[in-house]
C-alpha positions in Angstrom: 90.1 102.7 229.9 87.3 105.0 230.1 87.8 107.8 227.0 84.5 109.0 226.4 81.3 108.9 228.5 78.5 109.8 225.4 75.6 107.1 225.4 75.8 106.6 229.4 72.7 107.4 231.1 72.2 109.9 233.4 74.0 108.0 236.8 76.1 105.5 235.0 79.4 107.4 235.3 81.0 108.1 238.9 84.5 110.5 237.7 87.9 110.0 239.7 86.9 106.4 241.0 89.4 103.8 242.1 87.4 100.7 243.3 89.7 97.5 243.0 92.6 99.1 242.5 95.9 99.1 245.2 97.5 102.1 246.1 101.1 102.2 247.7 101.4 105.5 249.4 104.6 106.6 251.0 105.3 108.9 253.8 101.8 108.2 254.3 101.7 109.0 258.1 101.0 113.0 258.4 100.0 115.7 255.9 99.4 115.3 252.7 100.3 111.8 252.1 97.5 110.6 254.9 95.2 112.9 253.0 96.2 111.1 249.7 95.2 107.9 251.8 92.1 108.7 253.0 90.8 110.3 249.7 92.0 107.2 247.7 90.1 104.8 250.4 86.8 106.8 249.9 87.4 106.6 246.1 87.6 102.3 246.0 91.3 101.5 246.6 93.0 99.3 248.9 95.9 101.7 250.3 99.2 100.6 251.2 100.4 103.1 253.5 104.4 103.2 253.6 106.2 105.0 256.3 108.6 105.3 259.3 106.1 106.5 262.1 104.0 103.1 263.5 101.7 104.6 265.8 100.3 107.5 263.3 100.2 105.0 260.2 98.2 102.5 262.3 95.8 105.0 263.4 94.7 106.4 260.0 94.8 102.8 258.5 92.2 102.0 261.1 90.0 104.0 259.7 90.4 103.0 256.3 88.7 99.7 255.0 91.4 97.3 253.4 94.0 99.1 253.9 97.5 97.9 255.4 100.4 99.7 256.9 104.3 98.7 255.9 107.0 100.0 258.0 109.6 101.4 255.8 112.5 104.0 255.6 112.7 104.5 251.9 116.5 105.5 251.9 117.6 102.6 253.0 117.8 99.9 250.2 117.5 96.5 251.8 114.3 97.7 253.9 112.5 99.0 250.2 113.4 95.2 248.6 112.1 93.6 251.7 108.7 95.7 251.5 108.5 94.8 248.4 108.2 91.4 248.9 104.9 91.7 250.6 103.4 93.6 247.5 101.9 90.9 244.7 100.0 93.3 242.5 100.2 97.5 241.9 98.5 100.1 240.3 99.0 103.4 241.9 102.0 104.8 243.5 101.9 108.2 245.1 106.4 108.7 245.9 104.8 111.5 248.8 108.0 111.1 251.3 110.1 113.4 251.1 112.5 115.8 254.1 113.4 119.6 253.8 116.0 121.4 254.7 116.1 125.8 255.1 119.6 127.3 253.6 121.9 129.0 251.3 124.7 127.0 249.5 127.0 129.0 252.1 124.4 127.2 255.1 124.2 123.8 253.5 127.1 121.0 254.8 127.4 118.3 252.6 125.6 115.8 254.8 122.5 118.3 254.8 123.0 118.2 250.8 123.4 114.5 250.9 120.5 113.8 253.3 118.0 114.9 251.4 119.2 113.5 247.8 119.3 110.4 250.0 115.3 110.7 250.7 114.1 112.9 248.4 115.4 111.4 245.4 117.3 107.9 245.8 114.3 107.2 248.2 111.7 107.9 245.3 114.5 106.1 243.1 114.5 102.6 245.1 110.7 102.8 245.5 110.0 103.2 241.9 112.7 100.6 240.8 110.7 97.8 243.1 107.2 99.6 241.9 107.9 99.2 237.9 107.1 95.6 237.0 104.0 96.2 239.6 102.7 99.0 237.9 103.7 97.9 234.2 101.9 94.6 234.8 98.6 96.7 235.4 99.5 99.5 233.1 98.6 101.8 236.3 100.2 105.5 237.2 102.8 106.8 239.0 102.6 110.5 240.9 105.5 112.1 242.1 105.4 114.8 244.9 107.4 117.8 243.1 107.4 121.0 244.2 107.3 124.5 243.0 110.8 124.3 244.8 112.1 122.2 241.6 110.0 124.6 239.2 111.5 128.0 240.6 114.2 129.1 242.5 113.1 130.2 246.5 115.7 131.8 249.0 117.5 129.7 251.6 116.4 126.4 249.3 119.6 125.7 247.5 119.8 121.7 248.7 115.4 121.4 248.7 115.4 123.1 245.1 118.2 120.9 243.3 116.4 117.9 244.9 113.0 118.7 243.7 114.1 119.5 240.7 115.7 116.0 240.4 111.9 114.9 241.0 110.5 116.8 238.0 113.2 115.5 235.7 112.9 111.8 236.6 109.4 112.2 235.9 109.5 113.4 232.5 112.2 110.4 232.0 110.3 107.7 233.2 106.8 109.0 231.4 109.4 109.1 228.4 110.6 105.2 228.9 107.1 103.3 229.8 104.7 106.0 227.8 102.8 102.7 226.5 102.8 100.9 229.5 102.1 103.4 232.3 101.5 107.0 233.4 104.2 108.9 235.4 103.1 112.6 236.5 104.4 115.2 239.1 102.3 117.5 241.4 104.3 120.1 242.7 102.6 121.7 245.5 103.0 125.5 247.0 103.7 125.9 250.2 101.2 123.8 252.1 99.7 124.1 255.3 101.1 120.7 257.1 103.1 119.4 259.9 106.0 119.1 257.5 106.0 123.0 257.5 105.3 123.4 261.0 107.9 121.3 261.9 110.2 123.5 259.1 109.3 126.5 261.0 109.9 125.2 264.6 113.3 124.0 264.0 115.0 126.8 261.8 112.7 130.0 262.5 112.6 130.2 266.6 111.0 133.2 267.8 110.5 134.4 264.1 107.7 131.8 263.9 104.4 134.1 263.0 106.4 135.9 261.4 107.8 133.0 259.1 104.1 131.9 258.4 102.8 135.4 257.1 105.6 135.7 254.6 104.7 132.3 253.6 101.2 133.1 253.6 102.0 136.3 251.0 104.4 134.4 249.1 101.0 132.6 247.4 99.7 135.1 245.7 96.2 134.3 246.5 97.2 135.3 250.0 96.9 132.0 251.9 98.9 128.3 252.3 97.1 125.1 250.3 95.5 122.6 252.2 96.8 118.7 252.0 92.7 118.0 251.0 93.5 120.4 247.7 96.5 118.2 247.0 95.0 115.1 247.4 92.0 115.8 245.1 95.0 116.7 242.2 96.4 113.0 242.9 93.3 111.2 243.2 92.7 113.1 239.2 96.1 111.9 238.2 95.4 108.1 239.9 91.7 107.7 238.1 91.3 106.9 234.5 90.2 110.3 234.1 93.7 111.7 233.3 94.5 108.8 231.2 95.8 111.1 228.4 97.7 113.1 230.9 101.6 111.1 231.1 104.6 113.5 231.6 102.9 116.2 233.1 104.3 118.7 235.7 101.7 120.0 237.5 102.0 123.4 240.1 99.5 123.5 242.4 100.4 126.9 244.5 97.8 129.6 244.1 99.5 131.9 241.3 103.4 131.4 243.0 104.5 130.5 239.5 102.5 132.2 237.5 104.7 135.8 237.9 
């Protein structure tokens, strides 16, 4: 574990590398989780991507040397266990699936609410259970996708918000359990320009859609969405052995939305 970098000549150290490590990335096939991908790949590690979508995960693992692909839908038990079996050795996983869903308490049916506890948190709940004994063997890290969704409340949320929040509490718990065994952290991202919110926009904002994106836009205080490159730089931090003190940590990265 690198701690302290004094005697090294001028060279020596390379920060936030991840050569010979394996990464298990999930909802790896768009946005920020194929971002996490490609950044990790560049940094050393062999990336697993997990997700539903075959076509777009084969198409960024082609471009990406040693990495695999694993179809998966991480809600549904028996298909997590047998992904699991293909996975011999761990030490980065980045719990990046995750659904969203736009209304009040008054909007929400219970299968809305259900559906996304179902993905959002028993999804990152299977995954981790099979990852554990992977990741304690190589006393590696674990990085959960938050969001400042779990941190604060935001209108129209209600069934998003509790789930995120669900995220940020399992982390702290789990960095609580392992603390000398691995690292468990949470990145919770602003609102992030992505096909997750595009698609969030098409489906429950027709003919509203510019306007939608503005408010969004203004809702960051620095006046503009976050890039998936921005978060992926934050997880590739949080993967290295750079943030080896760092365990438990819930990180916003939102341009200033919490800070008010």
């Amino acid at each position: 574990m690198r701690v302290t970098i004094e005697g090294m000549s001028e060279g020596t150290y390379a920060p936030f590398r991840l050569d010979g490590k394996v990464a298990l990335i999930t909802g790896a096939s768009s946005g920020i989780g194929a971002a996490i991908s490609r950044l990790f790949a560049r940094a050393g590690a062999s990336v697993i991507l997990m997700a539903r979508d075959h076509a777009r995960s084969e198409s960024i693992a082609a471009e990406l040397h040693g990495s695999r692909v694993i179809l998966c839908d991480i809600s549904d038990e028996s298909e997590v266990n047998q992904a699991f079996r293909s996975i011999d050795r761990l030490d980065i996983l980045v719990n990046n699936a995750g659904v969203g869903w736009v209304g009040s308490v008054e909007e929400t049916s219970l299968d809305d609410f259900r559906h996304l506890f179902q993905v959002n948190v028993e999804g990152l709940f299977l995954v981790t259970k099979c990852a554990v004994p992977l990741i304690r063997a190589s006393r590696g890290s674990i990085i959960n996708m938050g969001s400042v969704a779990g941190m604060v409340g935001l209108k129209r949320r209600f069934a998003y918000c509790a789930s995120k929040g669900a995220v940020i509490a399992l982390t702290r718990q789990l960095a609580l359990d392992y603390a000398m065994e691995m690292r468990v952290n949470c990145i919770c991202p602003g609102t992030i320009d992505t096909l997750f919110i595009d698609n969030l926009i098409e489906k429950n904002f027709q003919g509203e859609q510019e306007m939608v994106r503005e408010e969004m836009r203004r809702r960051q205080p620095v006046g503009r969405l976050g890039t998936a490159d921005e978060i992926a730089a934050l997880a590739l931090y949080l993967a290295s052995e750079d943030s080896s003190f760092m365990n438990g940590a819930i990180l916003p990265i939102d341009g200033a939305l919490t800070a008010g």
